[in-house]
C-alpha positions in Angstrom: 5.2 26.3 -52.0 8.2 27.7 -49.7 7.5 27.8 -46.3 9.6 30.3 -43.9 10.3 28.3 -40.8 8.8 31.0 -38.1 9.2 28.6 -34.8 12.7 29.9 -34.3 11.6 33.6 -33.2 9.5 31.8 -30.5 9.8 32.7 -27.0 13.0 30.6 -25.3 11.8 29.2 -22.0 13.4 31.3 -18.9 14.9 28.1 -17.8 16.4 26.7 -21.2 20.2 27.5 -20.6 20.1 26.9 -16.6 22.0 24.2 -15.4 20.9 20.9 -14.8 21.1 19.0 -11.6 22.4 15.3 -11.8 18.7 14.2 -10.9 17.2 16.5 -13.4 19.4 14.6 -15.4 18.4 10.9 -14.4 14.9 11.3 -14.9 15.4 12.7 -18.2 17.3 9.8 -19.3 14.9 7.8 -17.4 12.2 9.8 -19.4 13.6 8.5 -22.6 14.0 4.8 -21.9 9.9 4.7 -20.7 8.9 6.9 -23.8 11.1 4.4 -25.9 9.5 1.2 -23.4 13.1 0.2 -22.5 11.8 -0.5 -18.9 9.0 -3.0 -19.0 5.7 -3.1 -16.9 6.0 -4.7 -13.7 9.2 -4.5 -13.6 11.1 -4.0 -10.5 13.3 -0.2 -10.5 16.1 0.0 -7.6 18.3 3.0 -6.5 21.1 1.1 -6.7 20.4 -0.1 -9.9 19.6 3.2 -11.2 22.8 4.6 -9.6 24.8 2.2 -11.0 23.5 2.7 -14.5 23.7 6.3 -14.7 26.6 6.7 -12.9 25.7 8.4 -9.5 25.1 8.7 -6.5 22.0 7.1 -4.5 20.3 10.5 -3.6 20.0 12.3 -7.6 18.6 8.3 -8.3 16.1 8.2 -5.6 15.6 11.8 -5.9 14.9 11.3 -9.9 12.1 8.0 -9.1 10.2 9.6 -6.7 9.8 12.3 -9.5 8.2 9.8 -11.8 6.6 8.3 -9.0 4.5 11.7 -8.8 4.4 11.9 -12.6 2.5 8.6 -12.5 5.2 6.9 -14.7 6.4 4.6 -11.7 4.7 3.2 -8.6 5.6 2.6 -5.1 4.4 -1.1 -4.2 6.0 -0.6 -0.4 8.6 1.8 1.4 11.1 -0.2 -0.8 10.2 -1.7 -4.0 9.7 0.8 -7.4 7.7 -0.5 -10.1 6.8 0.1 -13.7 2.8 -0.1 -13.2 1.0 -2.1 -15.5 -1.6 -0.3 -17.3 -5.3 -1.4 -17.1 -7.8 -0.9 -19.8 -9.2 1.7 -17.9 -6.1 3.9 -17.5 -5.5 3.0 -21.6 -9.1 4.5 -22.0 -7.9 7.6 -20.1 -4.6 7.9 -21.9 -6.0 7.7 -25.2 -8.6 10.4 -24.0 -6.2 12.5 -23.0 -3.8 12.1 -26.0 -5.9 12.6 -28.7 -7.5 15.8 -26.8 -3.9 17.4 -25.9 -1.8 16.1 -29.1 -4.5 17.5 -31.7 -4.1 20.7 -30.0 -0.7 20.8 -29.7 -0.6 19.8 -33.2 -3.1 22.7 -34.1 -0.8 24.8 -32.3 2.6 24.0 -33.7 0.9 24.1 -37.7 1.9 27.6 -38.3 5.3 27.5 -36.7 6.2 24.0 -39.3 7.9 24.8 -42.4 10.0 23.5 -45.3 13.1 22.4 -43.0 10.4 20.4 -40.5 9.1 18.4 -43.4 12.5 17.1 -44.6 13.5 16.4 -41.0 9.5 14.1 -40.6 10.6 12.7 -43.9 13.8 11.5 -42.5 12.7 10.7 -38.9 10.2 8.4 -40.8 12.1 6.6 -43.3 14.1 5.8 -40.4 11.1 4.6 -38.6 10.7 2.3 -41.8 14.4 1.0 -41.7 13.8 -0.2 -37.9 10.7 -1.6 -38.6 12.1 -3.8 -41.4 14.7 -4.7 -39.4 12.7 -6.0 -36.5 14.6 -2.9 -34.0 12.0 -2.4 -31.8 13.7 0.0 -29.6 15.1 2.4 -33.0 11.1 2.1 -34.0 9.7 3.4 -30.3 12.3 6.3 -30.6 11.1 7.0 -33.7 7.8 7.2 -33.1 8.5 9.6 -29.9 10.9 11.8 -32.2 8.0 12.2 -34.9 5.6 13.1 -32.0 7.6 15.6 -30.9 9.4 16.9 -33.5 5.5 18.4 -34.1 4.4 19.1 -30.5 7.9 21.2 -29.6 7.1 23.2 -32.0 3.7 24.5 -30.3 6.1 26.4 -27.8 3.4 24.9 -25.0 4.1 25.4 -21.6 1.2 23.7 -20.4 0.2 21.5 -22.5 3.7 19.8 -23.8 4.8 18.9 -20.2 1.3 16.8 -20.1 1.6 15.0 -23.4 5.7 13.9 -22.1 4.1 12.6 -19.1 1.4 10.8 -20.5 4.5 9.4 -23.5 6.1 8.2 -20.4 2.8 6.4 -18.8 2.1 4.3 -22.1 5.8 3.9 -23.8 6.4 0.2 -21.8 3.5 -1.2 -22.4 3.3 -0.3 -25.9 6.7 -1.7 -26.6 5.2 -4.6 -24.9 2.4 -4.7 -27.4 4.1 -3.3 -30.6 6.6 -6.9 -30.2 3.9 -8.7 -31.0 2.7 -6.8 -34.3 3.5 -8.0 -37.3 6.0 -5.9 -39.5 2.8 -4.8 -41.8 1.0 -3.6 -39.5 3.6 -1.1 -38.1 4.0 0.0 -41.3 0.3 1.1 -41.8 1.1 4.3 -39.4 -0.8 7.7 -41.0 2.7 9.3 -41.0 2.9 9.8 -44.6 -0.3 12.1 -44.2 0.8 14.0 -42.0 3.5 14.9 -43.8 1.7 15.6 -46.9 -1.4 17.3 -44.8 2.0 19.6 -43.9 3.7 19.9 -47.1 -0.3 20.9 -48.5 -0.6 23.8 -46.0 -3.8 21.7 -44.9 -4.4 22.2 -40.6 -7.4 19.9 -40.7 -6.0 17.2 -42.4 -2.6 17.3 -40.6 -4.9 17.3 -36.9 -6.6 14.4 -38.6 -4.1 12.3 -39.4 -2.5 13.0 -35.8 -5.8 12.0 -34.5 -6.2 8.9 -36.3 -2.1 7.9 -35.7 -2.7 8.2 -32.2 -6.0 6.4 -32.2 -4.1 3.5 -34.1 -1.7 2.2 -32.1 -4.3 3.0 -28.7 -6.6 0.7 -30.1 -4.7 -2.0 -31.0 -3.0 -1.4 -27.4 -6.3 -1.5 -25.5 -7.5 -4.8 -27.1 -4.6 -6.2 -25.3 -5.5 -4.9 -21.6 -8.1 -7.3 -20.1 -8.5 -5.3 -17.4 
C-alpha cells in the first residue's frame, strides 16, 4: 500500500526560523545529553563546567540550568550546587503515568501524518538501535531510542503536548541509562519496535498506540523495580 507523506503541509511553528540565543542553545544540547542519560543522577552540574564544555560564557550556562531547573530536569541542592535528581519510585510511577497518557496520544495524533518515507527512516533508526545494542554502545542505543520516540511524536505537530513528553524524556533519560547498563543485551533487544513498525506499514492506529503503549511500559517497569524508594 503507498502512503502519501501528508506531515509536510503541517503548520510551521511561528518561531521555527527565529534565531536562537546561545542559552537556547545550551539547554538544547544539554536536552540531548539527559534524554541520551549522558549526565548521571546525582551528579554534581557547574557553570563553569557547563561553560567550559559548550564553549561560553557563564551567564547563557547559568541562564540555560536554571531552565532545567524549572523543567524539573535538574535540582538546586543550595544557592550553589546543581544536581541531576535521582528519581524515586514515586516520581517513576508519575513519569510512567504521564508517558504512556501523552505518548499514546501523540502517537494517535501523528498516525495520519506517517507515511511510506517515515517507515524506512523507523526501520533504519532501529536497525541502528540493534547495531549499538550488540555492540554494548550504550549512549548510540539511548539516542536511538529518543530518535524513534520522536521521529513519531514530531510528527503530531503538538504544541502542547510534545513540549511535555521532551520534558518528561529529559526527567527519566539518566536514570534509565543508569538502569539500561545493567540489562543484559537480550533483553534490550525484546523492545515492541518491530510492531510498531508493522502496526504502521498495516495502516493499523490501534495496534501502532498499542505497541507504543507497551514499549513505553517495558523499559518503565523494568526501571521502577530498580527505585527502592
Amino acid at each position: 500500500m503507498n502512503m502519501n507523506n501528508t506531515h509536510q503541509n503541517r503548520d510551521t511553528p511561528d518561531d521555527a526560523f527565529a534565531p536562537k540565543t546561545r542559552s537556547a542553545t545550551v539547554h538544547d544540547q544539554l536536552c540531548a545529553q539527559l534524554c541520551a542519560g549522558e549526565l548521571a543522577p546525582g551528579e554534581t552540574i557547574s557553570i563553569r563546567g557547563i561553560a567550559q564544555q559548550h564553549g561560553c560564557s557563564a551567564m547563557p550556562a547559568r541562564e540555560a540550568l536554571r531552565w532545567l531547573v524549572a523543567e524539573g530536569a535538574l535540582e538546586f541542592i543550595d544557592s550553589r550546587r546543581i544536581i541531576v535528581p535521582n528519581v524515586s519510585r514515586q516520581r517513576f510511577e508519575e513519569l510512567l503515568f504521564a508517558r504512556r497518557q501523552l505518548e499514546t496520544e501523540l502517537s494517535r495524533q501523528a498516525f495520519p501524518h506517517l507515511g511510506d518515507n517515515d517507515v524506512e527512516a523507523l526501520n533504519r533508526i532501529d536497525d541502528a538501535i540493534g547495531t549499538a545494542i550488540a555492540d554494548g554502545d550504550m549512549t548510540g542505543y539511548m539516542r536511538g531510542n529518543h530518535a524513534f520516540h520522536f521521529h513519531i511524536y514530531e510528527r503530531s505537530g503538538s504544541r502542547v503536548l510534545l513540549p511535555l513528553v521532551k520534558v518528561l524524556w529529559m526527567q527519566y533519560g539518566p536514570s534509565m541509562r543508569y538502569i539500561a547498563s545493567l540489562w543484559k543485551n537480550s533483553t534490550l533487544a525484546d523492545d515492541f519496535h518491530v510492531q510498531i513498525i508493522n502496526a504502521l506499514r498495516q495502516r493499523d492506529s490501534e495496534r501502532f498506540c498499542t505497541a507504543i503503549a507497551a514499549d513505553i511500559e517495558q523499559g518503565m517497569g523494568l526501571l521502577t523495580m530498580q527505585v527502592t524508594r
